[in-house]
N, CA and C of each residue as an Amber inpcrd file, in Angstrom:
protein
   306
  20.9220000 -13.4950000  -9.4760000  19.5930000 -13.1690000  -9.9460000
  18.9320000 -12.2060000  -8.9430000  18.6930000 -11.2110000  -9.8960000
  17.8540000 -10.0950000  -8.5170000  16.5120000 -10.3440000  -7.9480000
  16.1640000 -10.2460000  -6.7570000  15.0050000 -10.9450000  -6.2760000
  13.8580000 -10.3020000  -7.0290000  12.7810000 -10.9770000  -6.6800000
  11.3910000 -10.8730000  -7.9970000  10.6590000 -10.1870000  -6.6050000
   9.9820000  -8.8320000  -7.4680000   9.4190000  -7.8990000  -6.2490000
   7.4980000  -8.1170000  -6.4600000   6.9910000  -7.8590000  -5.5270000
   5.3380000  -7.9360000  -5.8870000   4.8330000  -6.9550000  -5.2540000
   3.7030000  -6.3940000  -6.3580000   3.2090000  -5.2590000  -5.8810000
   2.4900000  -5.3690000  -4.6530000   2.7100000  -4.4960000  -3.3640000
   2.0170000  -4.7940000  -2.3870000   0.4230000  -4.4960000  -2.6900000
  -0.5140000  -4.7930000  -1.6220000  -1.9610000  -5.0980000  -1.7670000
  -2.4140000  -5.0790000  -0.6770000  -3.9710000  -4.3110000  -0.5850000
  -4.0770000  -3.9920000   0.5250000  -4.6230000  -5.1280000   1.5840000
  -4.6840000  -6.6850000   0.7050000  -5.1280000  -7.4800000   1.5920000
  -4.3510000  -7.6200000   2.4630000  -2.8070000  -7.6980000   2.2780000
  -1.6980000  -8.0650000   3.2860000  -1.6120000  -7.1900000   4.5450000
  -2.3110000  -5.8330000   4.9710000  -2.0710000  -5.3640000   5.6950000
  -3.2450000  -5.5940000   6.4420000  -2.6280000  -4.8240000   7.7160000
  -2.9520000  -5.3540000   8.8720000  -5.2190000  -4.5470000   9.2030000
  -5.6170000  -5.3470000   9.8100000  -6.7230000  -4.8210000   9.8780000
  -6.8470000  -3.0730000  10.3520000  -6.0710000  -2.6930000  11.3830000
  -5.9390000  -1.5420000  12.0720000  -4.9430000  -0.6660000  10.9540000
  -4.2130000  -1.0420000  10.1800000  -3.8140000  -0.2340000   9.2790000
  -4.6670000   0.6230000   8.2800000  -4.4620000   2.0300000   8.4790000
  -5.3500000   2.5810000   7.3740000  -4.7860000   2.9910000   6.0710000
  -3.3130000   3.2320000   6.2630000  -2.2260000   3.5900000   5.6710000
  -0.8900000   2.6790000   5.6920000  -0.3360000   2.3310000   4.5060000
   1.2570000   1.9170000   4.5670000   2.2330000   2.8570000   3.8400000
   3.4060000   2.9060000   3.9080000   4.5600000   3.5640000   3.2070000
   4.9910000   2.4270000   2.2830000   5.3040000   3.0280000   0.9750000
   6.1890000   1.9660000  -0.1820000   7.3970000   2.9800000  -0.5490000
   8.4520000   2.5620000   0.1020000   9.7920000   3.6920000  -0.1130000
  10.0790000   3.5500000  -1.6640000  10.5950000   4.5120000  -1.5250000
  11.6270000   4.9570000  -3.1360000  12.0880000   3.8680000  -3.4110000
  13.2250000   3.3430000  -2.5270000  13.4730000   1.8870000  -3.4820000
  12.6390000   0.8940000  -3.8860000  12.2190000   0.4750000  -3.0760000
  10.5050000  -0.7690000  -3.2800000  10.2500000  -0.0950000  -4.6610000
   9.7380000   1.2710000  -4.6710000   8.6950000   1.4260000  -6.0170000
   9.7740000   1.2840000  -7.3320000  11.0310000   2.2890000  -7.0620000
  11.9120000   1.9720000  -8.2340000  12.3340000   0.3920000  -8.3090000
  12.2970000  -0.4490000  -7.6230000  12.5430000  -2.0910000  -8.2250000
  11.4590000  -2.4570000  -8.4150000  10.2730000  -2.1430000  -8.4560000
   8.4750000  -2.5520000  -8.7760000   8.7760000  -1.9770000 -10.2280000
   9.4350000  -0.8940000 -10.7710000   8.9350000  -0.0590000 -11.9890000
  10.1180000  -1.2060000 -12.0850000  11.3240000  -0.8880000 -12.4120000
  12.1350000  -1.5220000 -13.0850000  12.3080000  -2.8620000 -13.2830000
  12.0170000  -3.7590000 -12.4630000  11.3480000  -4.9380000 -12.7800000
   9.9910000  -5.1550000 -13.6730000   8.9860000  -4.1440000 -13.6390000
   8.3280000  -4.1220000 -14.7050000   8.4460000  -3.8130000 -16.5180000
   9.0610000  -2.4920000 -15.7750000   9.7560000  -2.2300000 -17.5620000
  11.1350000  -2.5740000 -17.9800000  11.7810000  -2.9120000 -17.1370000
  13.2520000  -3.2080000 -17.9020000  13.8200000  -2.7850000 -17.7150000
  13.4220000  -1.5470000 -17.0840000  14.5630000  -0.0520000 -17.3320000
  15.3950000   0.2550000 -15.6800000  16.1250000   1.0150000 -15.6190000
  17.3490000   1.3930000 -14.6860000  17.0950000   2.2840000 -14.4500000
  15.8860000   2.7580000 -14.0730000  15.5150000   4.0240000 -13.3070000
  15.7890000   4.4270000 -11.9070000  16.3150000   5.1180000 -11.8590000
  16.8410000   5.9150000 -10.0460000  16.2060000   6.9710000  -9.0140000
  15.5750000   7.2550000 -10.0130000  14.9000000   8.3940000  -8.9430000
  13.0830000   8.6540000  -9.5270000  12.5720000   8.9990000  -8.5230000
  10.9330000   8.7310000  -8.7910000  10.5550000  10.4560000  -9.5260000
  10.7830000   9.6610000 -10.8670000  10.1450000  10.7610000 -11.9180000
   8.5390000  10.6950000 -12.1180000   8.0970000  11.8030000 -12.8380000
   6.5570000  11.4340000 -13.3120000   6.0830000  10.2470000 -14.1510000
   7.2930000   9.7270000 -15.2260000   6.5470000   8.7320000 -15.6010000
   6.5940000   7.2460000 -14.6020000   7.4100000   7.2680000 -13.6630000
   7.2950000   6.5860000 -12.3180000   6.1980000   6.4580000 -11.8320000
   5.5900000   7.9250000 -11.0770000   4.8010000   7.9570000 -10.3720000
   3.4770000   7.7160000 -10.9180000   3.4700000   7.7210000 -12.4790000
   2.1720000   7.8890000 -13.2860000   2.4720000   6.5130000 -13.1250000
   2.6210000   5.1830000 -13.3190000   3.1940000   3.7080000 -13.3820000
   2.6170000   3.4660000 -12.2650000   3.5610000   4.0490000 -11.2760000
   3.1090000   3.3840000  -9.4590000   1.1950000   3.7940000  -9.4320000
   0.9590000   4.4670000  -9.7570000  -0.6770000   5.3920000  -9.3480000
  -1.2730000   4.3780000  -9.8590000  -1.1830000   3.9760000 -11.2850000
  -2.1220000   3.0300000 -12.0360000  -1.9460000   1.9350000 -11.5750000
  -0.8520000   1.2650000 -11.5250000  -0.4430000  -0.0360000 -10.2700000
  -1.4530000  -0.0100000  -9.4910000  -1.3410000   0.7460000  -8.1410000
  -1.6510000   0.9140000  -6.8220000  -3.1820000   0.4780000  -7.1520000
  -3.8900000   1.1110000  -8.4190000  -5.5020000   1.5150000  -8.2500000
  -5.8460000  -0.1220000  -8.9390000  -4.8550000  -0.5390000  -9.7970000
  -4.9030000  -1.5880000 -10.2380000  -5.4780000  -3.0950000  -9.2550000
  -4.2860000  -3.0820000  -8.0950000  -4.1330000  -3.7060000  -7.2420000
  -4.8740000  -2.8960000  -5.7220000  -5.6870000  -2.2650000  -6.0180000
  -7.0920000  -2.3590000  -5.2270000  -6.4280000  -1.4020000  -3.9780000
  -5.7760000  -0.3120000  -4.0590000  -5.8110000   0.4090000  -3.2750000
  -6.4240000   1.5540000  -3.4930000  -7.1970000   1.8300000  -2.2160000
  -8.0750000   3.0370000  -2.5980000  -7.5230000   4.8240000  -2.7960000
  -6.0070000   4.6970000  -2.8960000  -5.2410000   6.0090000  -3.4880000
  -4.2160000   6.0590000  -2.7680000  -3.3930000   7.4360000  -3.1210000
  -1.9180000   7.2280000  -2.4340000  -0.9820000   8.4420000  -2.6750000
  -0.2480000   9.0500000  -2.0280000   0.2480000  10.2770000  -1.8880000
   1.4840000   9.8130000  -1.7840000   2.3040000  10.6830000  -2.8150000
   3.9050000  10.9320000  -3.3610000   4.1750000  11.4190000  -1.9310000
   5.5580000  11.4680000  -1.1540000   6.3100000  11.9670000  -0.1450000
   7.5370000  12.7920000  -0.6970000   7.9850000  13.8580000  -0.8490000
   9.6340000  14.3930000  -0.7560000  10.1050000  14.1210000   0.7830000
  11.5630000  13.5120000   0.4360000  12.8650000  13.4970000   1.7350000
  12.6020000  14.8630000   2.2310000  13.2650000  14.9090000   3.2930000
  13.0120000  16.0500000   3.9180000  13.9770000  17.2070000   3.6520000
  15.0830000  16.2220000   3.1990000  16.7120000  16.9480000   3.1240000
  16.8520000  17.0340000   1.7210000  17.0150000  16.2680000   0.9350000
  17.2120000  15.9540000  -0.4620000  15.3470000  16.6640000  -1.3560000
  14.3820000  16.4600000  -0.8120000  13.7160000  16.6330000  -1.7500000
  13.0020000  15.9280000  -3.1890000  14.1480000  14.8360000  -2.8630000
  13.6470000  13.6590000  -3.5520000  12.8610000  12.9680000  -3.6580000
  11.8230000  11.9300000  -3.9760000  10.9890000  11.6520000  -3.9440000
  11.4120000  10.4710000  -2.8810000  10.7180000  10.3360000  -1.8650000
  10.8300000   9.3050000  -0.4500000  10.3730000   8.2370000  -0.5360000
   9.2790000   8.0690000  -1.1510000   8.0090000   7.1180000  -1.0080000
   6.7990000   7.5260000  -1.5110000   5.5480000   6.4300000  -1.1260000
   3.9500000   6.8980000  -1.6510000   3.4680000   6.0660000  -0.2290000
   2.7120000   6.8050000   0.2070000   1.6550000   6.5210000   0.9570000
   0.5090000   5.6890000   0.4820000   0.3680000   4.8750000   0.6920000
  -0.9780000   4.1990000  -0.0580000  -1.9410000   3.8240000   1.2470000
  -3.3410000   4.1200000   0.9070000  -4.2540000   4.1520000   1.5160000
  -5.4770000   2.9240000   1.0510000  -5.7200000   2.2660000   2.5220000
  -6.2600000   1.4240000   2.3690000  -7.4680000   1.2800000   2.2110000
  -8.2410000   1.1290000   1.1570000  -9.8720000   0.7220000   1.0140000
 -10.8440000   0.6500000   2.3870000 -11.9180000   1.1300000   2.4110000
 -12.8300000   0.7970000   3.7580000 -12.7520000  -0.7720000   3.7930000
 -12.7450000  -1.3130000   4.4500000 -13.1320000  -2.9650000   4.3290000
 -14.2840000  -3.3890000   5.3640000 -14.8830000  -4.4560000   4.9650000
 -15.8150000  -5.1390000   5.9280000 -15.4600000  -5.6850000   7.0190000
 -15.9750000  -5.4340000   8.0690000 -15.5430000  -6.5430000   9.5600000
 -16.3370000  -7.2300000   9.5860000 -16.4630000  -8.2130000   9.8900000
 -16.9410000  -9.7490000  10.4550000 -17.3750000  -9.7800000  12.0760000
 -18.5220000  -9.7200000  12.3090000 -18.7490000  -9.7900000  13.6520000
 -19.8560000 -10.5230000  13.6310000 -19.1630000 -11.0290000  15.0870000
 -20.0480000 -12.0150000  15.9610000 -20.6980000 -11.8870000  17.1340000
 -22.1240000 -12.2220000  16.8060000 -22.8790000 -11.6770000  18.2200000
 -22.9300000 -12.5830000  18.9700000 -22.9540000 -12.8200000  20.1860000
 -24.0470000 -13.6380000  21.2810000 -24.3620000 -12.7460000  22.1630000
 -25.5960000 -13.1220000  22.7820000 -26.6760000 -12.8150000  23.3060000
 -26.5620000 -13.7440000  24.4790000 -26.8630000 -13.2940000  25.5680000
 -26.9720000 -14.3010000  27.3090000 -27.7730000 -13.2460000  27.5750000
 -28.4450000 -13.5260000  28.7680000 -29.3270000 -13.2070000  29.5730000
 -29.1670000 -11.8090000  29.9370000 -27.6150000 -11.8370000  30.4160000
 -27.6260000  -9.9970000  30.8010000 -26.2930000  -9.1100000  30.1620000
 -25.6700000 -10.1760000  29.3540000 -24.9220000  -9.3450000  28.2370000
 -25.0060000  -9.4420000  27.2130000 -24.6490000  -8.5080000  26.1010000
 -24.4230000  -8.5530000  24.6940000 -22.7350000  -8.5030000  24.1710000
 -22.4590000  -9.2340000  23.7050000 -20.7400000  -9.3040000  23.2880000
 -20.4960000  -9.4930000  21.7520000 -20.0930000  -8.2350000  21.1820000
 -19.6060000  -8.3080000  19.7330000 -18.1590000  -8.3890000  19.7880000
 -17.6660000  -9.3950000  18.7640000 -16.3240000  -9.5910000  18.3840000
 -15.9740000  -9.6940000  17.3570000 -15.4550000  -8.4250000  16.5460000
 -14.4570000  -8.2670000  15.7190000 -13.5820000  -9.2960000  15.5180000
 -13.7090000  -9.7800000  14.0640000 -12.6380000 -10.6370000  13.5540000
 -11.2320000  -9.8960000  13.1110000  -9.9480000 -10.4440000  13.4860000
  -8.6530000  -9.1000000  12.9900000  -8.4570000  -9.5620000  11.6810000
């Protein structure tokens, strides 16, 4: 049984991340596990699939890559939403200390 893939999301990444990579394979077993189909290489109706995905699952956009050698489609860059930080103040007598939650 071929393993069951999930669309990544930008909650899983890391606070300091502004950007992740989703390679060619990841996205072709994301499409083909979605539609059924035995697709190999990241065509437009791929990339039109992955885009609506991505915006679906709350990423704030994402840029196609070509290999460097081949020309093929590499990956998508997906870019992570502004997000809120969580900070905590205290106050003492002669400092102020904010701390960022990660």
């Amino acid at each position: 049984m071929p393993p069951n893939y999930k669309f990544p999301t930008p909650a899983s990444c890391k606070l300091k991340d502004n950007a992740v990579l989703c390679t060619s394979d990841r996205i072709l077993a994301l499409y083909n596990q979605a539609t059924g189909k035995s697709q190999q290489r990241i065509t437009q109706p791929v990339k039109n699939w992955f885009a609506e995905e991505a915006q679906r699952n709350g990423w704030a956009g994402g840029h196609f890559l070509p290999e460097v050698q081949s020309g093929h489609g590499a990956g998508c860059v997906l870019f992570v939403p502004p997000r809120e930080v969580n900070v905590s103040i205290e106050v003492t007598e002669k400092m102020l200390i904010l701390d960022a939650d990660d």
